[in-house]
Wavefront OBJ file of the C-alpha trace (Angstrom):
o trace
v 54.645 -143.938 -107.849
v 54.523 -146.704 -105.554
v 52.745 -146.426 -102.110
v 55.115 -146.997 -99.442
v 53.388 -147.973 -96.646
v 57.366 -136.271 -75.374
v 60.682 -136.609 -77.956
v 63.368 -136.912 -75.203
v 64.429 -133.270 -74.470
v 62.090 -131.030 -77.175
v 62.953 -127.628 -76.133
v 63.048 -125.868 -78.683
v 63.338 -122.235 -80.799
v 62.250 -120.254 -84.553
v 63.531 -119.505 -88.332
v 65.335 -118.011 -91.068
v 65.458 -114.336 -92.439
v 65.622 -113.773 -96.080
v 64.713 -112.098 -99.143
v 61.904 -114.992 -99.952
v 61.165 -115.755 -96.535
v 59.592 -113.479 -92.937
v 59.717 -114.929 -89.899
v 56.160 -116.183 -88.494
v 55.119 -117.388 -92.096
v 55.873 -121.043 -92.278
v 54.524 -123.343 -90.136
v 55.821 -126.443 -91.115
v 59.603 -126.857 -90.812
v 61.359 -130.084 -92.420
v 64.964 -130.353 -90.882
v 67.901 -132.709 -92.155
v 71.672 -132.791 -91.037
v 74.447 -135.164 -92.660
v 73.621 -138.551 -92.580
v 76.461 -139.597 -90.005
v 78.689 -142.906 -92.379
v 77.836 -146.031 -90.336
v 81.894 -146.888 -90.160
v 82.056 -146.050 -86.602
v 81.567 -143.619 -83.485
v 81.288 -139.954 -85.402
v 83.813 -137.138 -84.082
v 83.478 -133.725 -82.504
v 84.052 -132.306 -85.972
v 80.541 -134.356 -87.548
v 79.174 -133.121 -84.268
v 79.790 -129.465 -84.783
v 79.185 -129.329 -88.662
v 75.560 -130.558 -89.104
v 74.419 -132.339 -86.406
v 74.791 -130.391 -83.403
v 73.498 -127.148 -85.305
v 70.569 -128.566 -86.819
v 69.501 -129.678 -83.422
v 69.643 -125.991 -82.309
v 67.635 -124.983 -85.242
v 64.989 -127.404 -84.459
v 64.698 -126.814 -80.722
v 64.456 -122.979 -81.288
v 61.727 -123.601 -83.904
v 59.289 -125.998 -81.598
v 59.975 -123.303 -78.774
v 58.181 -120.954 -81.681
v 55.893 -123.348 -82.131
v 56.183 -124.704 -85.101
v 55.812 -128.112 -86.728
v 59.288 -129.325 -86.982
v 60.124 -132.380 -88.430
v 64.005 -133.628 -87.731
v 65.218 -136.489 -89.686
v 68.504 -137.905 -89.849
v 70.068 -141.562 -90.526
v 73.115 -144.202 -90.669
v 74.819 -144.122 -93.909
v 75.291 -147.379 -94.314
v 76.399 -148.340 -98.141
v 79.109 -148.260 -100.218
v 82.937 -149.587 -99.322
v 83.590 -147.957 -96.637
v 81.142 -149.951 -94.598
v 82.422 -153.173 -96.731
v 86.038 -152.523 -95.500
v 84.806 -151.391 -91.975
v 82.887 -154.380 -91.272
v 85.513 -156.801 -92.346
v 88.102 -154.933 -90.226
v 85.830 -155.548 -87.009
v 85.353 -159.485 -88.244
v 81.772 -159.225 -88.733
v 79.244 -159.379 -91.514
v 77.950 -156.307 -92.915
v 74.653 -156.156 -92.396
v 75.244 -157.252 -88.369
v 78.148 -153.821 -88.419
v 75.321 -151.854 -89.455
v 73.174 -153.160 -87.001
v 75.390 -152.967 -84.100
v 76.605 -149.426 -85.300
v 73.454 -147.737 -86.319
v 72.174 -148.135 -82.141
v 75.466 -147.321 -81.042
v 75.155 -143.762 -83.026
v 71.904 -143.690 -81.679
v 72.238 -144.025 -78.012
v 75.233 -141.814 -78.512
v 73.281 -139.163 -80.248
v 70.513 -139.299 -77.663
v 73.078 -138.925 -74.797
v 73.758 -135.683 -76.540
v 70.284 -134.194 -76.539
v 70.108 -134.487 -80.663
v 66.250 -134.540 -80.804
v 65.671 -136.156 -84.080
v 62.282 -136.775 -84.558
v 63.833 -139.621 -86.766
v 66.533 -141.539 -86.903
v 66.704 -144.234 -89.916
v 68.746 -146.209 -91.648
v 69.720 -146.180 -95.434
v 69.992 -149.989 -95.642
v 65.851 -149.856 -94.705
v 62.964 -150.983 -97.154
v 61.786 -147.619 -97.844
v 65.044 -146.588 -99.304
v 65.642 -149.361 -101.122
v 62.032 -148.823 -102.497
v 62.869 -145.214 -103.425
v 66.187 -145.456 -104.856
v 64.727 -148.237 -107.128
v 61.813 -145.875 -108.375
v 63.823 -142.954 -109.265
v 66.854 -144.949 -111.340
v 63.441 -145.541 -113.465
v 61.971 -142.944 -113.149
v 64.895 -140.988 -114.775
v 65.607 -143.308 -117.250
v 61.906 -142.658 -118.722
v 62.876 -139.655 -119.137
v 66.436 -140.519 -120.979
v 68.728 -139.402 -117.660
v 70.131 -143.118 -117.413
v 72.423 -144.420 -119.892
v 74.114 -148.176 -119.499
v 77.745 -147.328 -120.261
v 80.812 -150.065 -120.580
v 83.474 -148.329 -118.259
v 86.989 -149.523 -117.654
v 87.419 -149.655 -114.221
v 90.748 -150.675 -111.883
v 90.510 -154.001 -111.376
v 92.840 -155.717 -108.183
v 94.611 -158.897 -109.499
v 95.222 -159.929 -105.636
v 92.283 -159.096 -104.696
v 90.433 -160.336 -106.927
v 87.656 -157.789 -107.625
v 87.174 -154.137 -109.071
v 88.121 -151.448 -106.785
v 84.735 -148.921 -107.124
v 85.469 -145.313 -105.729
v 87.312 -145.364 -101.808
v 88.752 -148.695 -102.312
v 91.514 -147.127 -104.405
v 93.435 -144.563 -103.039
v 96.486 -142.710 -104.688
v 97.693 -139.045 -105.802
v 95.206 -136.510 -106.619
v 96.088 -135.249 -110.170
v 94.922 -131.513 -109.301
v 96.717 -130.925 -106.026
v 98.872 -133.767 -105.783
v 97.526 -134.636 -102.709
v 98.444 -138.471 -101.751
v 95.927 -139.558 -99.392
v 93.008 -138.833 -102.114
v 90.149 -141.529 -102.518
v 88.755 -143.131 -105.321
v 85.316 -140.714 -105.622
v 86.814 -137.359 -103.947
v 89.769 -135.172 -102.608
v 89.497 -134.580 -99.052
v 92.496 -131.670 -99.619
v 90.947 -129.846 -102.690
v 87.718 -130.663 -102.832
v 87.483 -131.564 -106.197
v 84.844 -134.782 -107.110
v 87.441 -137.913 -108.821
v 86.854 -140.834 -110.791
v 89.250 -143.898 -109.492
v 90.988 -143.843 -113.227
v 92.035 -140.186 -111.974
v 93.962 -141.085 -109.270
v 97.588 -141.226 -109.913
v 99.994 -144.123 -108.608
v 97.068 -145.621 -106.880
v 96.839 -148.858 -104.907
v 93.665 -150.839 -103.007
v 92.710 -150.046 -99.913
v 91.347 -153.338 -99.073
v 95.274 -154.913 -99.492
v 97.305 -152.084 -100.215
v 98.277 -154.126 -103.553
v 99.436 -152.051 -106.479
v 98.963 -154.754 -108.436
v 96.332 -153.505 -110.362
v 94.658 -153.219 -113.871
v 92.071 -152.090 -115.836
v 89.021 -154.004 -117.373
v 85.834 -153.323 -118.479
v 82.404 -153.768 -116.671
v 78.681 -152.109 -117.577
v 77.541 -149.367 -115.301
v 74.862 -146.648 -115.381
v 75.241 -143.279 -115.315
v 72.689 -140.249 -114.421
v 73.007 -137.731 -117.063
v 74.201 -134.887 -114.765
v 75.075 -132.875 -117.867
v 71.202 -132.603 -119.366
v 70.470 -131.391 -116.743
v 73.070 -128.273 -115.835
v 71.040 -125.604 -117.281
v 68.121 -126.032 -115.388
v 69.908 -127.172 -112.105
v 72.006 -124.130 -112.459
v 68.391 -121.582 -112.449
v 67.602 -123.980 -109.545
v 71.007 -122.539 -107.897
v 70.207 -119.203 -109.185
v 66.400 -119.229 -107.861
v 67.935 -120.394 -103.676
v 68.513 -116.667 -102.661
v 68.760 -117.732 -99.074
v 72.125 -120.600 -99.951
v 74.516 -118.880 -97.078
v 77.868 -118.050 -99.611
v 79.801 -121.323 -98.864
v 76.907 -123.494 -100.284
v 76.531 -121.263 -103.303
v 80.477 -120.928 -104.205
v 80.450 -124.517 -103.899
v 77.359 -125.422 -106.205
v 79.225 -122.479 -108.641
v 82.483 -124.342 -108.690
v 81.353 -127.023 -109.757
v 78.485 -125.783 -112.387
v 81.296 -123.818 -113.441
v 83.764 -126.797 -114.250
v 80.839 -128.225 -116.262
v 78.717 -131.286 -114.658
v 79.501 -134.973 -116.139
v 77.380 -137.535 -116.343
v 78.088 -139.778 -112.711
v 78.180 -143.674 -112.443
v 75.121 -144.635 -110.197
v 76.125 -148.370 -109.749
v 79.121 -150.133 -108.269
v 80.450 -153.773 -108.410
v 79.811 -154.536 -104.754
v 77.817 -156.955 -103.062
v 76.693 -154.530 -100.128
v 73.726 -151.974 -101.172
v 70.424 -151.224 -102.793
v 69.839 -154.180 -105.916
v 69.700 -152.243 -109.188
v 66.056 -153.579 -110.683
v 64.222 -152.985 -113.815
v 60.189 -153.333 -113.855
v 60.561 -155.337 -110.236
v 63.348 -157.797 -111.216
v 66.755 -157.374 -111.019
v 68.303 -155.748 -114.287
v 70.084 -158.030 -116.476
v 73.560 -157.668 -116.561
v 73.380 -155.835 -113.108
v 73.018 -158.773 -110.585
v 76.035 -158.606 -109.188
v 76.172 -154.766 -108.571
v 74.536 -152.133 -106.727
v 73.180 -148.308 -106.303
v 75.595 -145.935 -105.737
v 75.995 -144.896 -102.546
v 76.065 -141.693 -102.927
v 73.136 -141.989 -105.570
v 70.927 -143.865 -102.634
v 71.844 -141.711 -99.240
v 70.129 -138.177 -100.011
v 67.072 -139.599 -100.998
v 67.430 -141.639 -97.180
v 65.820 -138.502 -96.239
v 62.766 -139.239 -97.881
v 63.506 -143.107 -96.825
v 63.830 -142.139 -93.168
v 60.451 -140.148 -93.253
v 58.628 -143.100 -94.554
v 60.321 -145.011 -91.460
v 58.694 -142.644 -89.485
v 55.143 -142.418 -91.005
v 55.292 -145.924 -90.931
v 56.026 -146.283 -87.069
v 53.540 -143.210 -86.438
v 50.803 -143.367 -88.403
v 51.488 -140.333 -89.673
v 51.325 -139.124 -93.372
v 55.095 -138.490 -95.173
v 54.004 -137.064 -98.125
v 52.845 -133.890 -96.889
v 56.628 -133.202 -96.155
v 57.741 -134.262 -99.532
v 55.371 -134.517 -102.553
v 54.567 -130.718 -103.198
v 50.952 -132.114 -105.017
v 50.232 -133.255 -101.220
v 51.217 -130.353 -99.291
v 54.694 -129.997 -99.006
v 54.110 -126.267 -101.125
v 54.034 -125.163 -97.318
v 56.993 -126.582 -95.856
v 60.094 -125.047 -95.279
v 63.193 -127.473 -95.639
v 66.822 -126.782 -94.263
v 69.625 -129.160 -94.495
v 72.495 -128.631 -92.791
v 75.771 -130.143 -93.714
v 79.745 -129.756 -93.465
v 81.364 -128.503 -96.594
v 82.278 -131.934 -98.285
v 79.059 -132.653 -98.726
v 77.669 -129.760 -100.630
v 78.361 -130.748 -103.550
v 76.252 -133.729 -103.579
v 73.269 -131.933 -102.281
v 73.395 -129.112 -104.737
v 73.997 -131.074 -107.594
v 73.490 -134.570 -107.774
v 70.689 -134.946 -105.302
v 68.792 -131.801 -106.959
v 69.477 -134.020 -110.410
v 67.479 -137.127 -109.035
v 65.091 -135.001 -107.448
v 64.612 -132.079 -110.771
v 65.338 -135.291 -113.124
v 62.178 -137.461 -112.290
v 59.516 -134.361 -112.819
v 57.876 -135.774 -109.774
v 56.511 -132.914 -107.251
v 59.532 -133.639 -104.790
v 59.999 -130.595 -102.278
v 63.638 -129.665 -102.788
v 65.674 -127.816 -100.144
v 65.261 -123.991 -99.073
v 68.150 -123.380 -97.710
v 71.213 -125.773 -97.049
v 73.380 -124.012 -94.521
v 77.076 -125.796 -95.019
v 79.751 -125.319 -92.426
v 83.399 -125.135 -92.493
v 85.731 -127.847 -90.634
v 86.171 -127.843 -86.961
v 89.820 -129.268 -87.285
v 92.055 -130.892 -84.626
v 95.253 -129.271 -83.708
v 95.926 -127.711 -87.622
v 94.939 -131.586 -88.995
v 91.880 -133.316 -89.824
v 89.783 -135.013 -87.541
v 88.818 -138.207 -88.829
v 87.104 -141.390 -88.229
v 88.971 -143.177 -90.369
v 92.581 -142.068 -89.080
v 90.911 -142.118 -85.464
v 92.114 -138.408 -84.936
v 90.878 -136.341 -82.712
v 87.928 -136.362 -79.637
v 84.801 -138.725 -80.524
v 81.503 -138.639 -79.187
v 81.852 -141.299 -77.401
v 84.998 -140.724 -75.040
v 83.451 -137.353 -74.911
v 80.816 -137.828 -73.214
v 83.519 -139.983 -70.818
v 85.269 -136.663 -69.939
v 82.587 -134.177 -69.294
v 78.371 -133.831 -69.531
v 77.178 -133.478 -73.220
v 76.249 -129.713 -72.582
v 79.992 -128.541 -72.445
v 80.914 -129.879 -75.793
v 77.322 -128.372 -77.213
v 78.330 -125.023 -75.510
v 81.809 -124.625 -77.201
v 80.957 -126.406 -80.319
v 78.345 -124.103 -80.799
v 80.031 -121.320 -79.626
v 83.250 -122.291 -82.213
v 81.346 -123.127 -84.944
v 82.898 -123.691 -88.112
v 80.757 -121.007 -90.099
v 83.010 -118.273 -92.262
v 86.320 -120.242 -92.018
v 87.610 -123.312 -90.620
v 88.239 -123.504 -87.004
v 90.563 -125.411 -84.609
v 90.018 -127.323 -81.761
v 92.333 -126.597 -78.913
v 92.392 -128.166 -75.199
v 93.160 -124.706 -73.980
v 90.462 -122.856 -75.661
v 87.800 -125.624 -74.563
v 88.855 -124.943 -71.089
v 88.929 -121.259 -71.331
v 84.913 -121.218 -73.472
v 83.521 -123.377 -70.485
v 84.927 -121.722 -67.774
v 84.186 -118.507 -68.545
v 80.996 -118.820 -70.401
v 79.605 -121.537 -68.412
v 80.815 -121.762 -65.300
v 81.695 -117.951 -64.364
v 78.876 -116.015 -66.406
v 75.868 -118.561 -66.147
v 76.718 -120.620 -63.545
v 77.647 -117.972 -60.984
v 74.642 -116.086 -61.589
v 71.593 -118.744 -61.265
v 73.553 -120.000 -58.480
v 73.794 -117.044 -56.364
v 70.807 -115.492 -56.894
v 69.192 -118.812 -56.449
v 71.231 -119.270 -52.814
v 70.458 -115.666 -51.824
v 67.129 -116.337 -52.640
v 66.775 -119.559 -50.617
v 68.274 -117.943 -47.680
v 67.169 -114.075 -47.494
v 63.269 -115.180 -48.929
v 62.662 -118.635 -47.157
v 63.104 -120.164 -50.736
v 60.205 -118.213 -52.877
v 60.054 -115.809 -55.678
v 59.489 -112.489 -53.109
v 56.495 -109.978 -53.868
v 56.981 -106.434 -53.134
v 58.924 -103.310 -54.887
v 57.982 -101.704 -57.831
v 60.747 -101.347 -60.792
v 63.303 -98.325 -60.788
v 65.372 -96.932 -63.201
v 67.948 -99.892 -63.467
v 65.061 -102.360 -64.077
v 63.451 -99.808 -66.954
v 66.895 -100.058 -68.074
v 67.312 -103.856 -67.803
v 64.201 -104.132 -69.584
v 65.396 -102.373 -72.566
v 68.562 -104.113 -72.807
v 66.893 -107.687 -72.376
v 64.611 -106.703 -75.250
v 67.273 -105.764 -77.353
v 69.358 -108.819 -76.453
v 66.146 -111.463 -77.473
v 65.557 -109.814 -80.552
v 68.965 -109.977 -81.298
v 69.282 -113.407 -80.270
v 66.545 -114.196 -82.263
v 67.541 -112.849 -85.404
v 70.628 -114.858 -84.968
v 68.763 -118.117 -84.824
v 66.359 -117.225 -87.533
v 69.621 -116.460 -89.923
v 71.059 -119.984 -88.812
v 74.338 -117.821 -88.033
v 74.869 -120.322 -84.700
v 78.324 -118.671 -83.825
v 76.834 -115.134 -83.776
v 73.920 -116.790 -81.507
v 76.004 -118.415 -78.997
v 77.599 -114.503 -78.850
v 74.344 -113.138 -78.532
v 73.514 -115.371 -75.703
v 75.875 -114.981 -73.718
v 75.985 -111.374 -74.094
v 72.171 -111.595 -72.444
v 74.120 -114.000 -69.434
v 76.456 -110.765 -68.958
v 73.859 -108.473 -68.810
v 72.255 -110.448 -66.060
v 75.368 -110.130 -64.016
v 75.762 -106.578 -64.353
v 72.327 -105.847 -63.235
v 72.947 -108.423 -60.423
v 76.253 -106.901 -59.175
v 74.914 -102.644 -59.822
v 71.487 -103.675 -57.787
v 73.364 -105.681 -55.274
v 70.166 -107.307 -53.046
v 72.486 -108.641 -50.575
v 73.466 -104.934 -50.007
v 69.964 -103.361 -50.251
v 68.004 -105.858 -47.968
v 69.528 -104.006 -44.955
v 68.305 -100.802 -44.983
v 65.424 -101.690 -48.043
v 63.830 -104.945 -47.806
v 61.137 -104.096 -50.182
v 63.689 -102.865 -52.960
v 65.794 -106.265 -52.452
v 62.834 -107.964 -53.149
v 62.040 -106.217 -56.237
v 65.571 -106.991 -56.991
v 65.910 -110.710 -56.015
v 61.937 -111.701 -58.222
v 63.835 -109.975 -60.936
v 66.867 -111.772 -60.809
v 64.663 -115.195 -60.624
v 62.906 -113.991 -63.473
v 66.089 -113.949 -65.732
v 67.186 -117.385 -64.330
v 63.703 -118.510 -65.415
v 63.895 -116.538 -68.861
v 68.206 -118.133 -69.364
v 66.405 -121.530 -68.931
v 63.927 -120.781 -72.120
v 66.741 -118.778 -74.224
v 69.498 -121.258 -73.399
v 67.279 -124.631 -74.168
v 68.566 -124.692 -77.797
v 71.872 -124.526 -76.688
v 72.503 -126.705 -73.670
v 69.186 -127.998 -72.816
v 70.195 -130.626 -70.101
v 71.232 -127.724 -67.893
v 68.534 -125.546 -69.201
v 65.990 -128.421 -67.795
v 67.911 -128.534 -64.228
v 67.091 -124.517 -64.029
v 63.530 -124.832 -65.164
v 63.177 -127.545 -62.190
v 64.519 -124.774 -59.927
v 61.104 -123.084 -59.880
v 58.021 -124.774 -59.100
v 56.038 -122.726 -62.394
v 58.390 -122.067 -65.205
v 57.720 -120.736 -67.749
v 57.510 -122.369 -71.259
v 57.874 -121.946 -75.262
v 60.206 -119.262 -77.274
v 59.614 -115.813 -75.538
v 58.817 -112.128 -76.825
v 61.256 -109.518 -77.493
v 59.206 -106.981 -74.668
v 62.145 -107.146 -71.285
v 59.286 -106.301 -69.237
v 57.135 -109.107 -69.426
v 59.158 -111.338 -69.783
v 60.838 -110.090 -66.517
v 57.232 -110.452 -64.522
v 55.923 -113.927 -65.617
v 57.173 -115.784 -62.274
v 54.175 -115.501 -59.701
v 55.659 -114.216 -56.110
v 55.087 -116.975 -54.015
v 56.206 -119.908 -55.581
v 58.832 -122.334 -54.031
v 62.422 -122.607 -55.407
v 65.199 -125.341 -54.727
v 68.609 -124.487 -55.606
v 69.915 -127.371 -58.366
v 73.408 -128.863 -57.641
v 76.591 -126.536 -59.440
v 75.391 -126.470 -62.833
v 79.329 -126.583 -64.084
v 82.498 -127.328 -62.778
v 85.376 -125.326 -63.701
v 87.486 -127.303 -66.507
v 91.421 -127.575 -64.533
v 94.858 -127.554 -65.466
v 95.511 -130.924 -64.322
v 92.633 -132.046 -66.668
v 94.000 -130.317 -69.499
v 97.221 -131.836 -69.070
v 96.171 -135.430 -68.888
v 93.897 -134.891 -71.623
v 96.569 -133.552 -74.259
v 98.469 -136.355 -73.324
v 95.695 -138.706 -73.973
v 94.453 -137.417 -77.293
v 97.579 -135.228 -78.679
v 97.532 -132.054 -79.171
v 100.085 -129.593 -80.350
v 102.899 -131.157 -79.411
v 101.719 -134.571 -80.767
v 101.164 -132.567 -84.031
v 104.386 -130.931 -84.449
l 1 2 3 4 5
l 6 7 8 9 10 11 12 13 14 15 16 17 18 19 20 21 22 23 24 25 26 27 28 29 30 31 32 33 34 35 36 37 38 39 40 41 42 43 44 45 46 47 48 49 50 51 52 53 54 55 56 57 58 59 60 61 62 63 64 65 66 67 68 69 70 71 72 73 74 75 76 77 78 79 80 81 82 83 84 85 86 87 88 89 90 91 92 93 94 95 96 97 98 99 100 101 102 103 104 105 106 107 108 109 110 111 112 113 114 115 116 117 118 119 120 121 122 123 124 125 126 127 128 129 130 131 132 133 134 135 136 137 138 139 140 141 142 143 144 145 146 147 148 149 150 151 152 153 154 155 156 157 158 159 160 161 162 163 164 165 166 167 168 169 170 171 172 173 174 175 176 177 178 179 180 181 182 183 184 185 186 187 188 189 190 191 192 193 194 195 196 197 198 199 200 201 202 203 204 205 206 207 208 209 210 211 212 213 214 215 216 217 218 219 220 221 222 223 224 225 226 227 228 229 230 231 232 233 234 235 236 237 238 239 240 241 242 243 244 245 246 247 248 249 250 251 252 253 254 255 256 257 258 259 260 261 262 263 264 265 266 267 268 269 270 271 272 273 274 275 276 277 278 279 280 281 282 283 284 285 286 287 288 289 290 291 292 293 294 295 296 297 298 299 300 301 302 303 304 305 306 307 308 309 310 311 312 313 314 315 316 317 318 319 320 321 322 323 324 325 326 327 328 329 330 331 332 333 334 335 336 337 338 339 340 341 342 343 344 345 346 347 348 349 350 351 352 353 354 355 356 357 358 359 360 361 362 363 364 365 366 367 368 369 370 371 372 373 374 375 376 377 378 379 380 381 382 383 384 385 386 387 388 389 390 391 392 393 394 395 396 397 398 399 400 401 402 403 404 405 406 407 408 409 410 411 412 413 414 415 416 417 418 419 420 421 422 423 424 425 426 427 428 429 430 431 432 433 434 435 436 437 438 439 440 441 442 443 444 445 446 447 448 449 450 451 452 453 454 455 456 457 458 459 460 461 462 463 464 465 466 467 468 469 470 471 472 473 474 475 476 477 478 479 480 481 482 483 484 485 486 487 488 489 490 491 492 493 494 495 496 497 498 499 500 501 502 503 504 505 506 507 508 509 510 511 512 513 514 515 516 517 518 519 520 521 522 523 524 525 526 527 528 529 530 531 532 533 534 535 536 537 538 539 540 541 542 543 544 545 546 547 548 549 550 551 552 553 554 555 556 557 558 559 560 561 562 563 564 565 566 567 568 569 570 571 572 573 574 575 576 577 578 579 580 581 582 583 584 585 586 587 588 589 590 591 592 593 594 595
């Protein structure tokens, strides 16, 4: 093979329980999420289905200490970025340009700590993609093939994959594409389509011709990718009923090149193949192995050495890799990916566990970048601070079944999670604090019953919490979170210091340290989650402390040292209103606008 030549906000959290993995064992965690399509500003719904999650994942495992690696990049092949580029009057490669640090700035606005962030269009990739088509045609996976293909008469070109749309022959859905079904999930072939048209012109008048292609022998290969399948023990149900489907339906053999001018040169021995001069790689043949592309971006900009995350010869035995990734993509990543990857017999490291996600959907629709449905990152970030939408999307996450956005159920998460359980606690005790303790954590009092008993529950509540995040089940985590925010309150409200420190001052003490103590422990435990506001509570205390804590209530309960100063932060959320809800469903739709 050919030798290829502090992260803004880190807090982070821990791992995944399963039958071939225990918690504590694995050091070395490799992290991917979707590679977000370079045609534009991504939506809430990219956000909440690999993204955002992964994030969350690799917060909670630094916080653990572990060595996490987080790589993600633009997308930025195949037509969609053809068609998007012309639409916005501009050359390809300068779209890609202009959108790749758009998604980037965005992305860091919302706390996404990639460790990484490339781009498919790179040299690595380009390097990689190259060396695996040969690679697996050594070994008798690539076949040149004459295809007949649509070819637009007014256009003047063939229409590869998305730029023919038409009627899906299995569900009859019209809005299919050229490579896939958004509505049934099923993988097409543009000669599938029924009644179809270009997308570039919306011409019907089309034909068909012939023009040379390769393919990747998916069918070779289903046998062993199926024992692959069989062997992941940890795939969540989704990914395997997915990767079942479509081993069940029997794999074909995929076209890996396309008659476009945008994308990855098909070569042969260092020169472009004959015949292929005019076409490129597959997009979806070249973006999964971006993952190993981006992490030679990185070790080429660090210094540091990629192959011990991906050649298992080189020590990437001991790394555990998760992908996450919304349901449409599965497919792709349990199949064809695992093809290139299995296909070469090259020590690659292939994935662990690839936790897939339903759809967040808008209003009983789609969102969609395309159709320009729906909330985007963007004009998110507009209408409130990036750790609302991380709270509900987290909290709402797509996991066992689709689920819908709704205005009124956004307000309704943030007020009550955020603003009335979290909020309203570090604020108050923080304020009493300030003004009954001249602004220090107070020494005195010795722990009653209700501490012994807040102890136990807080122990209970970590592990719990914990377990959660180790699972990757980020729904039931945002549940079990909170759940330790309520428990807070209750001990808050039964001890009542503001009560006690007139006929006990000692006990209100005891009371008040113990209150800063969860505050300071909600700052740790929450950093995953929201970790702008979990930063503005660790600044509250002049010694926080730090890292992914134990599941013993008690010491965790009697880290902060009496003495040290405290300064209340500003309102850590403001309420979400009626007004705002109102002007907001009239901006961006919402039920009515569906119906």
């Amino acid at each position: 093979m050919p030798a290829f030549g502090e992260h803004f906000l880190r807090a982070g959290f821990c791992e995944v329980a399963g039958a071939a993995y225990k918690p504590g064992l694995m050091s070395r965690i490799l992290i991917t999420s979707a590679l977000p399509y370079i045609n534009g500003v991504k939506h809430l719904g990219n956000l909440a289905g690999s993204m955002l999650p992964a994030d969350v994942y690799a917060r909670f495992q630094r916080a653990r200490g572990a060595e996490v690696l987080y790589i993600c990049a633009t997308d930025e092949h195949g037509t969609p970025a053809e068609l998007a580029a012309a639409e916005a009057g501009q050359d390809v490669r300068a779209y890609c340009d202009e959108q790749h640090a758009i998604q980037k700035t965005i992305g860091d606005a919302f706390g996404l700590s990639w460790d990484w962030f490339g781009r498919s269009s790179n040299p690595p990739n380009h390097r990689l993609t190259q060396h695996f088509c040969e690679a697996l045609e050594k070994n008798g996976l690539i076949e040149e093939r004459t295809d007949r293909m649509i070819y637009s008469l007014d256009d003047k070109r063939f229409l590869p994959d998305r730029y023919v749309e038409g009627t899906c022959p299995h569900c009859a859905w019209p809005k299919a594409r050229g490579d896939q079904c958004d509505n049934c999930g099923r993988l097409l072939d543009p000669m599938d389509l029924k009644d179809p048209y270009s997308t570039v012109s919306g011409s019907r008048n089309l034909e068909v011709r012939e023009t040379r292609h390769l393919y990747l022998l998916q069918s070779k290969l289903a046998e062993r990718i199926r024992a692959w399948v069989d062997s992941k023990a940890e795939f969540p149900a989704l990914t395997r009923s997915i990767a079942y489907k479509h081993l069940d339906e029997g794999l074909i053999d995929r076209g890996i090149t396309r008659d476009l001018a945008w994308g990855i040169p098909v070569t042969q021995d260092g020169a472009p193949r004959p015949g292929f001069e005019e076409k490129v790689f597959y997009v979806w043949f070249d973006a999964p192995i971006e993952y190993i592309g981006a992490t030679v971006e990185w070790a080429e900009a660090t210094g540091a050495a990629w192959e011990r995350w991906w050649r298992t010869d080189q020590g990437a035995a001991d790394v555990r890799y998760v992908e996450f990734m919304g349901k449409d993509n599965v497919a792709f990543h349990t199949v064809s990916f695992p093809a290139t990857l299995l296909g070469s017999e090259e020590p690659w490291k292939t994935v662990d566990v690839l936790k897939s996600f339903n759809w967040l959907n808008w209003y009983g629709g789609k969102f969609s970048t395309s159709g320009k449905r729906g909330v985007f990152m963007d004009t998110a970030l507009e209408l409130l601070p990036a750790d609302y939408w991380r709270w509900y999307l987290t909290a709402n996450a797509p996991e066992s079944a689709d689920s819908p956005f709704t205005w009124e159920q956004f307000q309704a998460t943030v007020n009550s999670d955020l603003a009335n359980v979290l909020g309203n606690f570090v604020n108050r005790i923080l304020k009493f604090a300030e003004v009954r303790f001249e602004g220090v954590v107070p020494a005195g009092g010795t722990p009653g019953a209700l501490e012994e008993k807040l102890f136990a529950d807080v122990g209970r509540g970590i592990e719990a919490l914990t377990a959660s995040l180790d699972a990757m089940t980020i729904r039931k985590a945002a549940q079990d979170l909170r759940e330790l925010w309520v428990v807070g309150n209750g001990y808050l409200t039964e001890a009542a210091p503001w009560t006690a420190i007139k006929t006990d001052p000692e006990r209100a003490a005891m009371i008040v340290r113990t209150g800063l103590n969860l505050v300071a422990l909600f700052s740790r435990l929450s950093a995953p989650f929201i970790p702008f506001t979990a930063g503005a509570i660790a600044g509250a205390f002049e010694q926080c402390p730090e890292g992914w804590p134990g599941a013993d209530g008690r010491v965790e309960l009697e880290r902060l040292p009496a003495g040290g100063k405290l300064t209340v932060p500003p309102v850590l959320f403001s309420k979400v209103e009626d007004a705002q809800v109102a002007e907001w469903t009239e901006r961006f739709g919402g039920a009515e606008a569906e119906a």
